[in-house]
C-alpha positions in Angstrom: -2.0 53.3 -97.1 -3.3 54.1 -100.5 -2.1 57.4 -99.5 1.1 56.6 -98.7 1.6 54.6 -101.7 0.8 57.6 -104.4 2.8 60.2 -102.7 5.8 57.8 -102.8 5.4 57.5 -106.9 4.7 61.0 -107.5 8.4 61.7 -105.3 10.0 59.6 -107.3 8.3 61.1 -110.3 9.1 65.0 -109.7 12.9 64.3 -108.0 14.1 61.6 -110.7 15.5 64.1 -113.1 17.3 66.3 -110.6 17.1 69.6 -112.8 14.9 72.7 -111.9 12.1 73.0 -113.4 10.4 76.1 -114.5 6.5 76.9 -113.4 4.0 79.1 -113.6 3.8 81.5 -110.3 0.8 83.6 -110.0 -1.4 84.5 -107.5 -5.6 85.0 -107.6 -7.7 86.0 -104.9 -10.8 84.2 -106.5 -11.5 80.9 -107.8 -10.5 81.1 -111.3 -7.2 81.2 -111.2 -4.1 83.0 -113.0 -2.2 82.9 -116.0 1.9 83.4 -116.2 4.6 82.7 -118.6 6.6 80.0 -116.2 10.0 81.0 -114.4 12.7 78.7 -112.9 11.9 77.6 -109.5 15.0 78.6 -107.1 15.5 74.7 -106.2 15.8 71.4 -108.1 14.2 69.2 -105.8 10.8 71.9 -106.2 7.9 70.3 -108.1 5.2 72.9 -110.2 1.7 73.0 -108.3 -1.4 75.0 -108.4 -3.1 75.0 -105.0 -6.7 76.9 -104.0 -7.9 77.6 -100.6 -11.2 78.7 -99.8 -12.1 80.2 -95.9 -15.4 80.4 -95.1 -17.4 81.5 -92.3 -20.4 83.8 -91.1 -21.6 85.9 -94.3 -18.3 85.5 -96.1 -16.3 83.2 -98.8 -12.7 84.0 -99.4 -10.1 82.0 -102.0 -6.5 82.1 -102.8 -5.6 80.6 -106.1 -1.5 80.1 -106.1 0.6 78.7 -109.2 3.8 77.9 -107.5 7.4 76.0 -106.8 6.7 73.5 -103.8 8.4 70.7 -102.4 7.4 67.5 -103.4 6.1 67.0 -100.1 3.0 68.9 -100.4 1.6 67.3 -103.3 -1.5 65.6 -102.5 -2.2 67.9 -99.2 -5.9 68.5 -99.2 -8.8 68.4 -97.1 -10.9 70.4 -94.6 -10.6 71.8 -91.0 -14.1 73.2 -89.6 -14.2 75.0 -86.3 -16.5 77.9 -84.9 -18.6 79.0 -87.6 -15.7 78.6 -89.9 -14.2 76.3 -92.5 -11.2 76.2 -94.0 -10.4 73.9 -97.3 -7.6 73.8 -99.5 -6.3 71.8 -102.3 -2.8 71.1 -103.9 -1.9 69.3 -107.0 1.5 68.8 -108.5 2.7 67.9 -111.8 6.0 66.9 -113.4 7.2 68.9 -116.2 8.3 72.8 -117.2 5.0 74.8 -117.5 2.2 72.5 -116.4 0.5 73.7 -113.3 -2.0 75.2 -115.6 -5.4 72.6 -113.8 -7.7 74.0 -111.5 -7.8 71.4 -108.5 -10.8 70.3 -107.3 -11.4 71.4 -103.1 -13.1 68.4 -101.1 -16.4 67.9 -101.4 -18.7 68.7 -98.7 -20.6 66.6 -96.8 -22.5 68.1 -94.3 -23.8 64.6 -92.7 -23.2 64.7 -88.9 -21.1 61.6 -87.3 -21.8 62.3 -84.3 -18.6 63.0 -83.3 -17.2 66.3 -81.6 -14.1 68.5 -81.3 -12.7 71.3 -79.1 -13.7 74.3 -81.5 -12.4 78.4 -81.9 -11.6 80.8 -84.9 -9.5 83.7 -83.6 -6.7 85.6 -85.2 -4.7 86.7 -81.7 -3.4 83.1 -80.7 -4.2 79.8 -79.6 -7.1 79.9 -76.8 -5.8 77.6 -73.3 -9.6 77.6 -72.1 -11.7 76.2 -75.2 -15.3 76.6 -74.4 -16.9 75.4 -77.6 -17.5 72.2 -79.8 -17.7 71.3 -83.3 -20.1 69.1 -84.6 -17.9 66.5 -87.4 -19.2 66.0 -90.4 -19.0 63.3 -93.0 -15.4 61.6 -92.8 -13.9 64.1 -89.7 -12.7 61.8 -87.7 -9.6 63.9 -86.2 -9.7 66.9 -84.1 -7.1 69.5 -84.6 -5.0 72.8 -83.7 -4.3 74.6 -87.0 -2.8 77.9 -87.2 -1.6 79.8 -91.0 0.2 82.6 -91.1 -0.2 84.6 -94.6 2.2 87.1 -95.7 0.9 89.4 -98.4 3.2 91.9 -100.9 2.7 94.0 -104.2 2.4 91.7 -107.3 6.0 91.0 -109.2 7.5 91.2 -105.3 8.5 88.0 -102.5 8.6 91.1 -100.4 6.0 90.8 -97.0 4.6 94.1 -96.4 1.9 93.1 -93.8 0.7 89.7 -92.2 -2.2 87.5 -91.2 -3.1 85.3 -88.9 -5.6 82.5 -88.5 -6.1 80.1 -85.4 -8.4 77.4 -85.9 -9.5 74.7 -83.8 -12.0 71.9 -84.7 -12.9 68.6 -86.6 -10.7 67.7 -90.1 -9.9 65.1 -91.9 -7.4 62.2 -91.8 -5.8 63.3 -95.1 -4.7 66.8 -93.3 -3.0 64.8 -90.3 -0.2 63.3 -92.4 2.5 66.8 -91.9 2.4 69.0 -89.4 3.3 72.1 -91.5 3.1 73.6 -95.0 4.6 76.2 -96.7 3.7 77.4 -100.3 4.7 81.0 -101.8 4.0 82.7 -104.9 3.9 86.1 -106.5 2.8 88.4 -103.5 1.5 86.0 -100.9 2.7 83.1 -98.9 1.3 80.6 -96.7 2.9 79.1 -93.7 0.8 76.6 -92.1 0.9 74.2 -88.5 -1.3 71.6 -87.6 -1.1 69.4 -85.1 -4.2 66.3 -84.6 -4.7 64.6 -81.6 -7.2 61.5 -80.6 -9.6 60.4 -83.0 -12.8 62.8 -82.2 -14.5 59.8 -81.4 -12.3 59.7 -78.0 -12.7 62.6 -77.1 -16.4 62.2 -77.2 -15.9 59.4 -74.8 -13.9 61.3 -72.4 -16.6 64.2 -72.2 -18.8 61.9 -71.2 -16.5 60.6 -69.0 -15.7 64.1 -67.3 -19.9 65.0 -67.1 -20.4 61.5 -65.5 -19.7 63.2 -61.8 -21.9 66.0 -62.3 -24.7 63.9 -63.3 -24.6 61.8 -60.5 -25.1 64.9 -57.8 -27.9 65.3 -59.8 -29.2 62.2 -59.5 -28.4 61.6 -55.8 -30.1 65.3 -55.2 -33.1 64.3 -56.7 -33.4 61.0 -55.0 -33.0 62.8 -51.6 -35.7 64.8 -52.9 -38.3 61.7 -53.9 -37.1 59.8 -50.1 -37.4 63.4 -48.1 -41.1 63.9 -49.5 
């Protein structure tokens, strides 16, 4: 709710004057970020926003570090989405005003504190696995399990033009905050980010359910062993 509540004021912050705005739009592939004089954003309902992503997985850290034009409807979209041996977490703040996406925003923090709950987990960049063999462990408040796919477009600096594209498919445990859209799109100076998610159960469910589906299985064992103990 408190969610809710502070999107809803910073909409009626960033569309209230119903002129374009001018931002910086830069792109970093590091965690420091970029500098830019700002440009005017191609729509007047777009809000200026610096975002950072950082992927992680086995013996590698990658970030992207975008000063953009967004719609106002991907301020406040932050939070984390682990799968196999791979996390993804990102972080978009907006402002109101020409010129000031110049902040570095803060990614979640980490909490590595198992809950005991678990999720359907994959990393793959081909497409969406049918038959998902693996779990994820949920950490501190990962209460959701989710499909997420992004799709990043890169292009030479001072260009919108896609010369070659990426593709990640990630299954797992996230966070409520990353449940409230079901896509994303932010683009900047040589790289764009479309994103889908889609959340489904509370982990906590789906826990319940694989214990659910194991229940048959561990009573042939049971029933074999007793035939065992009466047989001897």
């Amino acid at each position: 709710m408190r969610w809710v509540l502070g999107t809803t004021l910073l909409l009626s912050v960033y569309l209230g004057t119903g002129q374009a705005v001018k931002c910086l739009q830069c792109t970093s592939y590091d965690d420091i970020g970029c500098s830019v004089s700002p440009t005017d954003c191609l729509s007047s309902s777009d809000v200026c926003a610096t975002t950072i992503v950082r992927n992680r997985g086995f013996r590698y850290t990658g970030y992207y570090f975008i000063r953009s034009c967004v719609s106002a409807s991907e301020c406040l979209n932050n939070g984390r989405v682990t799968g196999l041996y791979t996390e993804t977490a990102f972080n978009t703040s907006c402002c109101p005003g020409d010129g000031c996406n110049t902040g570095k925003p803060a990614l979640p923090k980490l909490n590595l504190t198992l809950n005991g709950l678990l999720c359907p987990a994959y990393a793959t960049t081909d497409m969406e696995p049918c038959d998902i063999k693996n779990v994820s462990a949920c950490t501190g408040n990962q209460t959701r399990c989710i499909r997420y796919s992004t799709s990043t477009k890169f292009g030479p600096l001072g260009s919108r033009k896609s010369m070659f594209t990426s593709n990640l498919y990630l299954g797992g445990c996230t966070t409520e905050s990353v449940c409230t859209s079901d896509k994303s799109y932010i683009s900047a100076d040589g790289v764009s980010f479309e994103t889908k998610r889609t959340c489904y159960n509370s982990a906590s469910s789906l826990q319940a359910r694989t214990l659910v589906c194991g229940l048959p299985i561990l009573l042939l064992l049971l029933k074999a062993f007793l035939g065992s103990c009466i047989s001897v």
